[in-house]
C-alpha positions as CSV (number, residue, x, y, z in Angstrom):
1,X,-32.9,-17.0,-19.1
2,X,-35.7,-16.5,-16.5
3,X,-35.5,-15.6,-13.3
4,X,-35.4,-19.2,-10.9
5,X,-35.5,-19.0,-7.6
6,X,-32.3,-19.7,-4.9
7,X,-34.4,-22.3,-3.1
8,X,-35.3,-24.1,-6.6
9,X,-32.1,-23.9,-7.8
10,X,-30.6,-25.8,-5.2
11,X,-33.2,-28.5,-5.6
12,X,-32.1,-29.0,-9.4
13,X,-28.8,-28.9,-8.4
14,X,-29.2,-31.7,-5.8
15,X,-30.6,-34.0,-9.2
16,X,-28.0,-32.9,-11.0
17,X,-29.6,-30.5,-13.9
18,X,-27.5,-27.5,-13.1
19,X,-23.4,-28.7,-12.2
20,X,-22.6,-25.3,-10.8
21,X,-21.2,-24.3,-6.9
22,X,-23.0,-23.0,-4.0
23,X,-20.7,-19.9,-4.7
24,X,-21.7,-19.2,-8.1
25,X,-25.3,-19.3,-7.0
26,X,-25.2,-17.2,-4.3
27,X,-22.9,-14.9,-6.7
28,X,-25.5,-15.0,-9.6
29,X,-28.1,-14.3,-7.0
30,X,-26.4,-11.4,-5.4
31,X,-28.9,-8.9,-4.9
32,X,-27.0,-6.4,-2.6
33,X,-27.2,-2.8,-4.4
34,X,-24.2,-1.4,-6.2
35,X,-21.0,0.2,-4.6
36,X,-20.7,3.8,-5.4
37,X,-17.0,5.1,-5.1
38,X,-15.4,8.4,-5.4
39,X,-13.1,9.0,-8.2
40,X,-11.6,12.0,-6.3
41,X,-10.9,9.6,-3.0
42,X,-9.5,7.0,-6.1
43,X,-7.2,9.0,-7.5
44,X,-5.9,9.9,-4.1
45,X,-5.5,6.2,-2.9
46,X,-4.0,5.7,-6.2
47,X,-1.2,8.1,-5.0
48,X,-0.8,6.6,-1.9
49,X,0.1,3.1,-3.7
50,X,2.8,4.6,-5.5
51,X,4.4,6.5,-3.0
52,X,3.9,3.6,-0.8
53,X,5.5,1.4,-3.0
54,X,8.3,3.0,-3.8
55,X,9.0,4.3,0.1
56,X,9.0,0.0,0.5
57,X,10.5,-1.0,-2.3
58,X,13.8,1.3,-2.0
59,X,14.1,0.5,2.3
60,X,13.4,-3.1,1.2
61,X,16.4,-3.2,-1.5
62,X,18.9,-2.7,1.6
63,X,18.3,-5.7,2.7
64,X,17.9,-7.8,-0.6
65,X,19.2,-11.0,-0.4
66,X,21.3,-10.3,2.2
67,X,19.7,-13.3,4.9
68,X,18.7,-16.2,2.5
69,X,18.9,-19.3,5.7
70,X,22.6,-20.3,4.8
71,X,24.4,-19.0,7.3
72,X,24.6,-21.1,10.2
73,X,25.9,-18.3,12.5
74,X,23.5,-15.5,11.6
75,X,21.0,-17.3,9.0
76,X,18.1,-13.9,9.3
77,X,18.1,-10.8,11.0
78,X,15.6,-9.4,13.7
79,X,14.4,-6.6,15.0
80,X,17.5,-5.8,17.0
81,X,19.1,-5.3,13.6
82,X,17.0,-2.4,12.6
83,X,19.4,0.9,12.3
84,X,22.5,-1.0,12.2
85,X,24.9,-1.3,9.2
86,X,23.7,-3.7,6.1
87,X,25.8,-6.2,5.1
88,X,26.2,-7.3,2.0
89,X,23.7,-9.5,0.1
90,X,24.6,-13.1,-1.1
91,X,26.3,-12.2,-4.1
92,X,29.0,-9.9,-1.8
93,X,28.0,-6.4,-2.7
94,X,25.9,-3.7,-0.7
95,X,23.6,-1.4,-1.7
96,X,24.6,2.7,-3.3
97,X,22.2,4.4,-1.5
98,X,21.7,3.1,1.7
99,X,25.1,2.0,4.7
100,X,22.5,0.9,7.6
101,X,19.2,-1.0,7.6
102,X,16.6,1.8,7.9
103,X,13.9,3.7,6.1
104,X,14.5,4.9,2.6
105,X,13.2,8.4,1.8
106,X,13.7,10.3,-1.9
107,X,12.7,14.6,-1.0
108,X,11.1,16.8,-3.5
109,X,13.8,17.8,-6.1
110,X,15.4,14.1,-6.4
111,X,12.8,11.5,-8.0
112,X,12.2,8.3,-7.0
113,X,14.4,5.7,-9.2
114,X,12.5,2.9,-10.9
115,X,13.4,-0.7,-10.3
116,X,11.3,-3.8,-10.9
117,X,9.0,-3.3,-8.1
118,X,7.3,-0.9,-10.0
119,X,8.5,0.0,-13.7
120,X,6.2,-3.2,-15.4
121,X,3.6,-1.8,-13.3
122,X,3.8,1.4,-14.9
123,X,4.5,-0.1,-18.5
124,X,1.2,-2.2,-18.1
125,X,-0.5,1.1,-16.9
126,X,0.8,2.9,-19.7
127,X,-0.3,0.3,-22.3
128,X,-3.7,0.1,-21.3
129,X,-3.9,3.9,-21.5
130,X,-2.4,4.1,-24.8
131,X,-4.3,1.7,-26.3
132,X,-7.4,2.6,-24.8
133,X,-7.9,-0.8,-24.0
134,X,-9.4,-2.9,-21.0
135,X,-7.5,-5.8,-21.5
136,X,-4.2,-6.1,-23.1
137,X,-3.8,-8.6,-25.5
138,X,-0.9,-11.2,-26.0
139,X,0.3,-9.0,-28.9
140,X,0.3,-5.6,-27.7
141,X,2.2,-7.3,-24.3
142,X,5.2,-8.8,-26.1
143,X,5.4,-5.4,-28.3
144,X,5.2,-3.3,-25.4
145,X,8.0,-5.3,-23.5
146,X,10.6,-5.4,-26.9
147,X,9.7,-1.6,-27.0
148,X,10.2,-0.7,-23.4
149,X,12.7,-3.0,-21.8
150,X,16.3,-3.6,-22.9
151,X,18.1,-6.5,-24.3
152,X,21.3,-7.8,-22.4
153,X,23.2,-6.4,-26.0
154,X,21.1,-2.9,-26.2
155,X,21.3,-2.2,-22.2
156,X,23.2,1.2,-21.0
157,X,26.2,0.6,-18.8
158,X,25.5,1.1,-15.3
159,X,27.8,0.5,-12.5
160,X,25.2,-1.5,-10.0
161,X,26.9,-1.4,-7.3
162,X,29.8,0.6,-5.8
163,X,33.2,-1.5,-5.9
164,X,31.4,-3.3,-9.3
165,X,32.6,-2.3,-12.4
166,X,30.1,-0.9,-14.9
167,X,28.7,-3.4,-16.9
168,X,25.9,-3.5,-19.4
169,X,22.2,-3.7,-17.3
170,X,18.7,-4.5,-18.6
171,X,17.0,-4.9,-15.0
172,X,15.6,-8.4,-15.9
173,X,16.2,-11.2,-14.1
174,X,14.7,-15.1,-13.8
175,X,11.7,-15.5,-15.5
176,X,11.2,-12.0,-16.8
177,X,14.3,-12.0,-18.6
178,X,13.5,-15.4,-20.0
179,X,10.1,-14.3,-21.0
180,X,11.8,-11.2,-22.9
181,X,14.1,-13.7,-24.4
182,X,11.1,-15.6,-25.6
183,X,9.1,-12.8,-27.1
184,X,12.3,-11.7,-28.9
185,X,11.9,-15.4,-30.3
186,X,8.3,-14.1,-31.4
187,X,6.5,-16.0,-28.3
188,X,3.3,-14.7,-26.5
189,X,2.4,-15.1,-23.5
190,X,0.8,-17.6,-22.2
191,X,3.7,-19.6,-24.3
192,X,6.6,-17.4,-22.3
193,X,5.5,-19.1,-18.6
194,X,4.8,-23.1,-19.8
195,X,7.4,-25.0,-17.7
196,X,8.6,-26.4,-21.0
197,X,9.7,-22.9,-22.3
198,X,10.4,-21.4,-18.7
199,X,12.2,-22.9,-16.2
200,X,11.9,-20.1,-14.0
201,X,8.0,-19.9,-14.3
202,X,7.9,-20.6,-10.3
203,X,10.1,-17.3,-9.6
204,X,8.7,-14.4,-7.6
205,X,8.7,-12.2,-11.2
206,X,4.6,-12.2,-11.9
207,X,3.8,-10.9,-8.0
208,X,5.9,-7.7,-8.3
209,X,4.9,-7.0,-11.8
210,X,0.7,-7.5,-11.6
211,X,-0.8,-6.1,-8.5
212,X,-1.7,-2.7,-10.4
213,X,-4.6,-4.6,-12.2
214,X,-6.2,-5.3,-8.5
215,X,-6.5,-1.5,-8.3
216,X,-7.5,-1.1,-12.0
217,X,-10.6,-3.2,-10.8
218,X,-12.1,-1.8,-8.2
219,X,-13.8,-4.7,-5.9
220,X,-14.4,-6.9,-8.5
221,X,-11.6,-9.8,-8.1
222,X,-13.7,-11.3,-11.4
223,X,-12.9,-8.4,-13.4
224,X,-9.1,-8.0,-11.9
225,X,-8.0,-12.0,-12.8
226,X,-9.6,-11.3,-16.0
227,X,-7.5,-8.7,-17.2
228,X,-4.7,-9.5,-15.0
229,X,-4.4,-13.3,-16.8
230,X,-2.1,-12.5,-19.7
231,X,-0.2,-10.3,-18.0
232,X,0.6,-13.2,-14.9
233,X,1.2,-15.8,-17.5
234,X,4.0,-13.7,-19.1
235,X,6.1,-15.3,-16.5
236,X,4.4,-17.6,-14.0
237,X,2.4,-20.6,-14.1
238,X,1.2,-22.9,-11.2
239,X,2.0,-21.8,-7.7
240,X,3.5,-18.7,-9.0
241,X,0.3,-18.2,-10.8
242,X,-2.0,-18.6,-8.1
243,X,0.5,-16.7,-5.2
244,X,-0.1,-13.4,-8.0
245,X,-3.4,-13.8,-8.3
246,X,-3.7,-14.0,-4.6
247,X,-1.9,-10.3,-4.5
248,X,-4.3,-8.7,-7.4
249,X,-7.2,-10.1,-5.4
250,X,-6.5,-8.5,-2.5
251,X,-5.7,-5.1,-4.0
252,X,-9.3,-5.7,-5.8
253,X,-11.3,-6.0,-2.3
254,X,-9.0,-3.4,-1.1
255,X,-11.4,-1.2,-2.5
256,X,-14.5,-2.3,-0.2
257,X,-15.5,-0.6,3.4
258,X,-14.6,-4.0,4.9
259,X,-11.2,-3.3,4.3
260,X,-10.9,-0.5,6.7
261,X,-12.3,0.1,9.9
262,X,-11.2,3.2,12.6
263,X,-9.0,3.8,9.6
264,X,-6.9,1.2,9.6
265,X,-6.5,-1.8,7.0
266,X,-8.2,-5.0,7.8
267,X,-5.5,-6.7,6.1
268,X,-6.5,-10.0,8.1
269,X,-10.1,-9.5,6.3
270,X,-8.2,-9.0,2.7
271,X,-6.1,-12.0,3.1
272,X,-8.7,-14.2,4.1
273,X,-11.4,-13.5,1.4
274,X,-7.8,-13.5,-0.9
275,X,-7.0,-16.9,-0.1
276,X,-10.5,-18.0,-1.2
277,X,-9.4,-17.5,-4.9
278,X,-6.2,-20.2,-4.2
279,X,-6.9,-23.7,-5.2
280,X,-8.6,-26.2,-2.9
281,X,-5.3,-28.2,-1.1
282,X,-2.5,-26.2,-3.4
283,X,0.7,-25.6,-2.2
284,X,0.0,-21.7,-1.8
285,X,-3.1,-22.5,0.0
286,X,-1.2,-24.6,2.6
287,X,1.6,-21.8,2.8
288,X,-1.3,-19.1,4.2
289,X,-2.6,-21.5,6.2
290,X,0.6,-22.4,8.5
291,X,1.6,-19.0,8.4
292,X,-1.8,-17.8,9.5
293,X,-2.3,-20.2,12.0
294,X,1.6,-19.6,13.5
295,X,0.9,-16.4,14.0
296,X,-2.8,-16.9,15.8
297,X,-0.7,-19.6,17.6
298,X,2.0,-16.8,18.8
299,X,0.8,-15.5,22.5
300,X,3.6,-12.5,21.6
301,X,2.1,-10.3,19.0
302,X,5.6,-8.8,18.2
303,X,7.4,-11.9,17.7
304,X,7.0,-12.1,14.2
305,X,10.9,-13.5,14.1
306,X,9.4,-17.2,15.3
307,X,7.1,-17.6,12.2
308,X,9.4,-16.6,9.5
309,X,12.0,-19.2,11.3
310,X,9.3,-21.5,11.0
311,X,8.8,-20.7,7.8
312,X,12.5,-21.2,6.7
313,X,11.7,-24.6,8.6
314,X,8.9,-26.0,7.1
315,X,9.6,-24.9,3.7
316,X,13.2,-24.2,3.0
317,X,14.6,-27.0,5.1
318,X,11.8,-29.3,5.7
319,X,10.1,-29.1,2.1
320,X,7.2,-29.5,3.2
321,X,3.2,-29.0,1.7
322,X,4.4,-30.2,-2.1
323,X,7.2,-26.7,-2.1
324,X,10.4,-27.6,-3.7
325,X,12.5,-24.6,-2.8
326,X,14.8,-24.1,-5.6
327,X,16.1,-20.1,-5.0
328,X,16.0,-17.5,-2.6
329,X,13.8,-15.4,-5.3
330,X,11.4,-18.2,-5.7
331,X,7.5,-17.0,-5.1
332,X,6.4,-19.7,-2.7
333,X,9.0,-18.8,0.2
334,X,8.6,-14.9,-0.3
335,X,4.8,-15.9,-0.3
336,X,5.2,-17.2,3.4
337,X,7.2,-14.2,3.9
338,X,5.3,-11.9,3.1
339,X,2.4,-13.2,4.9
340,X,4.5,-13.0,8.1
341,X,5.1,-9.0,7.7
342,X,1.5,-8.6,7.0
343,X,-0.2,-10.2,9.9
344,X,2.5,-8.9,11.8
345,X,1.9,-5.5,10.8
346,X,-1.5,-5.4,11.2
347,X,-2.3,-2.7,8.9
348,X,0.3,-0.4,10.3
349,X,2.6,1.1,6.8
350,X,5.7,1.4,9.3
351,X,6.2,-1.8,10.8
352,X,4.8,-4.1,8.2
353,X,7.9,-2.2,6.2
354,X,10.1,-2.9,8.7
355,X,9.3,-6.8,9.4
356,X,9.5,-7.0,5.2
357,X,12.7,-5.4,5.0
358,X,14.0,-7.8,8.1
359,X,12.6,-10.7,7.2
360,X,14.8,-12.4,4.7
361,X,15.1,-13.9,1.1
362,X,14.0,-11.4,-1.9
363,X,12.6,-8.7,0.9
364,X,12.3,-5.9,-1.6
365,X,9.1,-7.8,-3.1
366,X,7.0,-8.6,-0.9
367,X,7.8,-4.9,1.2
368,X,7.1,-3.0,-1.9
369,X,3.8,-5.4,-2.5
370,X,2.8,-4.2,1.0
371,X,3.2,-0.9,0.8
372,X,1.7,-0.7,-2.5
373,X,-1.3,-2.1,-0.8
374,X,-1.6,0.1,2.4
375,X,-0.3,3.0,0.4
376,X,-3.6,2.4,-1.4
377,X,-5.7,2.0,1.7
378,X,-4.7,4.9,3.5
379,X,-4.2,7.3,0.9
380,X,-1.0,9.8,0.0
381,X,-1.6,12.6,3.0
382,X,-1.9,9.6,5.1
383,X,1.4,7.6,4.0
384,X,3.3,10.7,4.3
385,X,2.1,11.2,7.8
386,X,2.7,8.2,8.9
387,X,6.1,8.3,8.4
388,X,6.6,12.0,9.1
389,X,8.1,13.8,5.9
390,X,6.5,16.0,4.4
391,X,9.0,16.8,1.9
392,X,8.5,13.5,0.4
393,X,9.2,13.6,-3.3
394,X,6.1,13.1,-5.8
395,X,7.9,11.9,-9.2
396,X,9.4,9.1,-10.9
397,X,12.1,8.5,-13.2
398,X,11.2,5.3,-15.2
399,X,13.8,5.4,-17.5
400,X,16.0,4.7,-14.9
401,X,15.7,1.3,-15.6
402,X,13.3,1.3,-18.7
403,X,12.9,3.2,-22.0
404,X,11.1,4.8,-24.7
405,X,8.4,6.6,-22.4
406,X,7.1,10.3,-22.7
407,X,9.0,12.9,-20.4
408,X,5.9,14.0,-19.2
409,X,7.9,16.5,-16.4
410,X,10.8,17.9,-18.8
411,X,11.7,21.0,-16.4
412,X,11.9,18.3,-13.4
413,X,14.1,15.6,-12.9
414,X,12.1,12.2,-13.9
415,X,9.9,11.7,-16.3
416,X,6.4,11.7,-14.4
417,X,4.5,12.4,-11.1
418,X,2.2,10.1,-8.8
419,X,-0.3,12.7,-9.4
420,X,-0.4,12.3,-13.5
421,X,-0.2,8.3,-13.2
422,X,-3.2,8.6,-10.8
423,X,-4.9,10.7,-13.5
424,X,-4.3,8.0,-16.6
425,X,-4.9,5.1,-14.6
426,X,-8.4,6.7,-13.7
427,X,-9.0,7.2,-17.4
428,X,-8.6,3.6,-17.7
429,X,-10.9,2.7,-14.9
430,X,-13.6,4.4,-16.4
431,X,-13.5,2.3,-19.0
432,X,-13.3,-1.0,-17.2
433,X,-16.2,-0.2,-15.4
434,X,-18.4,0.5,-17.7
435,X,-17.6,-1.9,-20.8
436,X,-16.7,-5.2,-18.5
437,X,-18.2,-4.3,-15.4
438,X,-21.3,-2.8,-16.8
439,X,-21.5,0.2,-14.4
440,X,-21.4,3.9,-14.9
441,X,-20.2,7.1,-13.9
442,X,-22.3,9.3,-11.6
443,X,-22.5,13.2,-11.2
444,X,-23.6,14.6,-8.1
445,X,-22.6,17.9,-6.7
446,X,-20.0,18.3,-9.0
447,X,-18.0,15.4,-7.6
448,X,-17.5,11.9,-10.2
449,X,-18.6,8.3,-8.7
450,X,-18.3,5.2,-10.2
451,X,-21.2,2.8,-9.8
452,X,-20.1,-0.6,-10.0
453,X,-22.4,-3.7,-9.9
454,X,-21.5,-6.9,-7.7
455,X,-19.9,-9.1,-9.3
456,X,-19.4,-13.0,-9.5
457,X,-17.0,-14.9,-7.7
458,X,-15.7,-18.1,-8.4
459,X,-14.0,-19.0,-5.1
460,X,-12.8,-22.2,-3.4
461,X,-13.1,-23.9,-0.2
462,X,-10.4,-23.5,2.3
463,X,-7.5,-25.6,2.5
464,X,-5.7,-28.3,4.3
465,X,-2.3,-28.9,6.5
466,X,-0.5,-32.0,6.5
């Protein structure tokens, strides 16, 4: 096709030869050079999201479930809580490795335990390097889940909790378990999320399992939803769909300058050019915007308590903006909490953690989703001095909750390190850039760059409030 130009273009438009947005022109037309980024810096970002995650993840687990909105004396806690004994979650059990609300830390020597923050992550990582692929298909998904995840029959015995007896666990609950029960069936996904299949496709299970594929697409959100699609639609479809795309998208841009400045996050930036990709008017998109706009609303920057009890509010109570709230686990009220630790935060690792872990419902997910993300941003040295430990421990034990993976570290506890997922994730990059972005790798005084065209962006317009 020739060259046209951006001025004649929109004249046939305007007369109705060419159907296409304002966005996708200026997208086509994008003539800004290339970004060039370091593979070394990658791989070192790439470190930070793990170790990020999983220092989230395990401080937001003491707090899982435990404030859901149904208590009428003490419905969520608050700041004031913070270093003061957990109490047990909704189901009347608290957490082994934890007695008081605080942060979580594993030392060298002790790996950090899998859960499901993290170990789909690091089965879809492994797939893709295995395969050698740049986008999983429906088949080698479902194989890869039978192979690596348990049955409710095959599952080990594990005592989950300490006055619980033990009792057979396959980690896999809502929508992924009902997925895994579909592709047992012989189902693919997209077929394990359709409503008629899953009634759990509106759970939280797709945002905590696909926000690696943001990262395996470096600033291109096109790219990212591309490969991320199958891999979403295991187990979530409408809002649930859109709320994980939302998360990959913003670990894609997480990638550009804009999303740092004085070397902190600009996770107001990242949201914003996120919540472009959520449908014009959809109930996700109207979740951002009341959340956002609470907290530009809030004279007191650290009052993050008054949102998330506005949130509760509008959405648990109020039902408002087209959400049904149907579980504590569900993906659109974890969504608007989420949203509340991160604007909150402001970019800072430690308190965003903190608001996450205090802020109610499922608050492992979104807390481990957040300090996946800034991990990322700020990179490993930085996430281990910004909370002081330098004795942090650097490997993982998947098959603490998952199976049939190489022991990769067999004179260490666990079965790999941050360092060697960093390394085979980078190995899939390079392919993803070059076959479906159509960039290259660059040499230049013995350091590696990728080269990575701008891509297209199919975006909406911004949303409304009732």
């Amino acid at each position: 096709m020739k060259r046209i130009s951006l001025f004649y273009l929109v004249m046939l438009m305007s007369i109705g030869i060419y159907n296409i947005s304002l966005a996708e022109v200026s997208a086509s037309t994008d003539q800004r050079p290339p970004i060039k980024l370091s593979r070394e810096q990658y791989a070192e970002k790439l470190r930070g999201f793990w170790l990020g995650q999983n220092i989230a993840n395990w401080t937001g687990l003491i707090t899982e479930m435990d404030k859901v909105g149904t208590s009428e004396t003490l419905p969520f806690y608050t700041d004031d809580d913070w270093g003061t004994q957990d109490l047990p979650a909704m189901w009347g059990e608290t957490v082994p490795h934890a007695d008081k609300i605080d942060f979580y830390f594993e030392s060298k020597g002790t790996p950090w335990g899998a859960d499901d923050d993290t170990d789909i992550e690091y089965m879809y990582a492994h797939l893709h390097h295995q395969h050698k692929t740049t986008k999983l298909t429906a088949e080698q998904i479902r194989d890869g889940w039978l192979k690596h995840t348990y049955s409710d029959e095959d599952a080990p015995l594990f005592q989950k909790f300490p006055t619980s007896k033990p009792s057979r666990e396959n980690f896999l609950w809502v929508s992924n378990q009902r997925a895994r029960d579909l592709m047992e069936r012989g189902a693919l996904p997209p077929a394990t999320s359709e409503p008629e299949n899953n009634p759990y496709h509106m759970m939280i299970d797709a945002q905590l399992t696909t926000e690696l594929f943001g990262l395996l697409a470096p600033t291109r959100v096109d790219v990212a939803l591309d490969i991320a699609e199958l891999p979403i639609r295991v187990t979530a479809s409408g809002d649930a769909e859109w709320i994980a795309q939302f998360y990959v998208a913003m670990h894609a841009l997480a990638s550009l300058p804009e999303a740092t400045q004085n070397n902190l996050p600009q996770v107001e930036w990242l949201a914003e050019q996120a919540s472009r990709y959520l449908p014009v008017d959809s109930t996700p998109a109207k979740i951002y915007r009341f959340v956002k706009l609470h907290y530009h609303n809030n004279a007191d920057e650290n009052d993050w308590e008054s949102t998330r009890d506005a949130v509760y509010q509008r959405y648990q109570i109020d039902q408002r903006d087209g959400y049904n709230y149907q579980q504590p686990f569900d993906a659109g009220i974890n969504f608007a909490a989420s949203l509340v630790s991160l604007f909150y935060g402001q970019g800072d690792i430690v308190r965003t953690i903190k608001i996450g872990s205090l802020s109610g419902w499922d608050s492992d997910n979104p807390t481990a989703t957040w300090g996946g993300l800034l991990g990322f941003i700020m990179g490993h040295r930085a996430v281990v001095e910004a909370f002081d430990q330098p004795n942090l421990s650097h490997t993982y034990w998947i098959h603490r909750t998952r199976r049939a993976f190489p022991d990769k570290t067999p004179e260490d506890l666990g079965e790999d390190t941050f360092a060697m997922m960093a390394t085979r994730e980078m190995i899939t990059i390079d392919r993803i850039v070059v076959e479906k972005m159509g960039g290259s790798l660059d040499k230049r005084h013995n350091h590696w760059y990728w080269v990575i065209p701008r891509g297209t962006s199919n975006v909406h317009s911004a949303s409304t409030i009732d």
